[in-house]
C-alpha positions in Angstrom: -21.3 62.8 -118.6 -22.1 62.2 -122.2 -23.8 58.8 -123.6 -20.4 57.3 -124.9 -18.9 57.5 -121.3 -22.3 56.3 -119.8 -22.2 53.3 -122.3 -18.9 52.6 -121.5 -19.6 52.8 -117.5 -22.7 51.0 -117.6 -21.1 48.2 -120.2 -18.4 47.5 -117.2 -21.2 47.5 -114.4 -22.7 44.7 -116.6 -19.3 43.0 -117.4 -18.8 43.2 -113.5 -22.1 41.4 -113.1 -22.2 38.8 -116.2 -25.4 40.6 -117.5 -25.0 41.1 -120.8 -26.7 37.2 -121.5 -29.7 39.4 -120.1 -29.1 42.5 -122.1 -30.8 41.3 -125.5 -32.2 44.3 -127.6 -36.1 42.4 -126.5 -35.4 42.6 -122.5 -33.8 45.7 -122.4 -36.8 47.4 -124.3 -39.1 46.1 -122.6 -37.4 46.7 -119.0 -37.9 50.3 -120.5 -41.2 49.8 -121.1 -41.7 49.0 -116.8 -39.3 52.1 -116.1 -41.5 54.3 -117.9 -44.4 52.8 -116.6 -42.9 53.2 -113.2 -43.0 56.8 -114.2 -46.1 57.6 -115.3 -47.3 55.8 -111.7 -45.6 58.8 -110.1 -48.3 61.3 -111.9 -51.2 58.7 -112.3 -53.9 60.8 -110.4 -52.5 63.8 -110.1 -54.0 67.1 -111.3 -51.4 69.1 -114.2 -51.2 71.9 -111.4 -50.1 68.9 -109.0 -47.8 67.4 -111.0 -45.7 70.5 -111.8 -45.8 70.9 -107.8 -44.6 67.2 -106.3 -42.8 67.4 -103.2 -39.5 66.5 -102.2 -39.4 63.3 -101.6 -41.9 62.3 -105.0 -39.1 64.1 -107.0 -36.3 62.0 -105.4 -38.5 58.7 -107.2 -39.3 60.4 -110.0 -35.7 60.8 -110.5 -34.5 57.5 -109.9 -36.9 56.5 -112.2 -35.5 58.8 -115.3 -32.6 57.6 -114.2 -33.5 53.8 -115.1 -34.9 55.0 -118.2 -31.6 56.7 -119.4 -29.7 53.8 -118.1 -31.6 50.9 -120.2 -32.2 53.3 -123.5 -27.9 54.2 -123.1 -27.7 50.0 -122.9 -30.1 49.5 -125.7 -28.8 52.5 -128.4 -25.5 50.7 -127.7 -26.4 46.8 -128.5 -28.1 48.5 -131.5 -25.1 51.0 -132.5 -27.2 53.4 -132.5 -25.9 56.7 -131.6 -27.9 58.3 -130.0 -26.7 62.7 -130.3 -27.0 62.0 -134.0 -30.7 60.3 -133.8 -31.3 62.8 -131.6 -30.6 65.5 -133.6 -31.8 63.9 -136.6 -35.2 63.7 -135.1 -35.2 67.4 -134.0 -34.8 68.0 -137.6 -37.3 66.2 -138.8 -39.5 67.0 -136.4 -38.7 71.0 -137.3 -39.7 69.8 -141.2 -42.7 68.5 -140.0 -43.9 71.0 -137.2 -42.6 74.1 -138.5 -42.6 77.3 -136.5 -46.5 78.9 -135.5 -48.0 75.3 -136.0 -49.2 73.5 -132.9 -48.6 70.0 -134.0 -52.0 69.1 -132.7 -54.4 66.9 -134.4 
């Protein structure tokens, strides 16, 4: 599914719902904000080796947490018009401008 028919899903869940008075450009960012922070809990004590190797189960969470994450940033690109393929790619290439090939980008 691309982002236009996931905006376009996710705007009728809301419709639906009567959530878009919640859905302000502020509360959806920072719902992000708690998704990704409900993702990073997944791998808070966990060694690299460990988190390249979670089990089942852990990877089921950690999914539905990405998930909530693409949801609210598809919700928030769209009350911004912001589209996000084109920021996307726009931010590969200026991230290839700035990081070109055989550097490491580390500072």
């Amino acid at each position: 599914m691309d982002f236009t028919e996931l905006q376009s899903r996710l705007h009728a869940f809301a419709d639906e719902r009567d959530w878009h008075g919640f859905h302000s450009p502020k509360n959806l960012a920072m719902a992000l904000s708690v998704e990704a922070a409900e993702l990073l809990e997944h791998f808070q004590w966990l060694s690299e080796q460990e988190s390249k190797n979670v089990s089942h189960q852990a990877r089921t969470e950690i999914a539905a947490e990405v998930a909530d994450i693409q949801i609210y940033l598809a919700i928030l690109a769209g009350k911004l018009g912001i589209d996000i393929d084109e920021a996307v790619e726009e931010k590969i290439a200026r991230n290839a401008r700035k990081y070109p090939p055989g550097s490491t980008g580390l500072r």
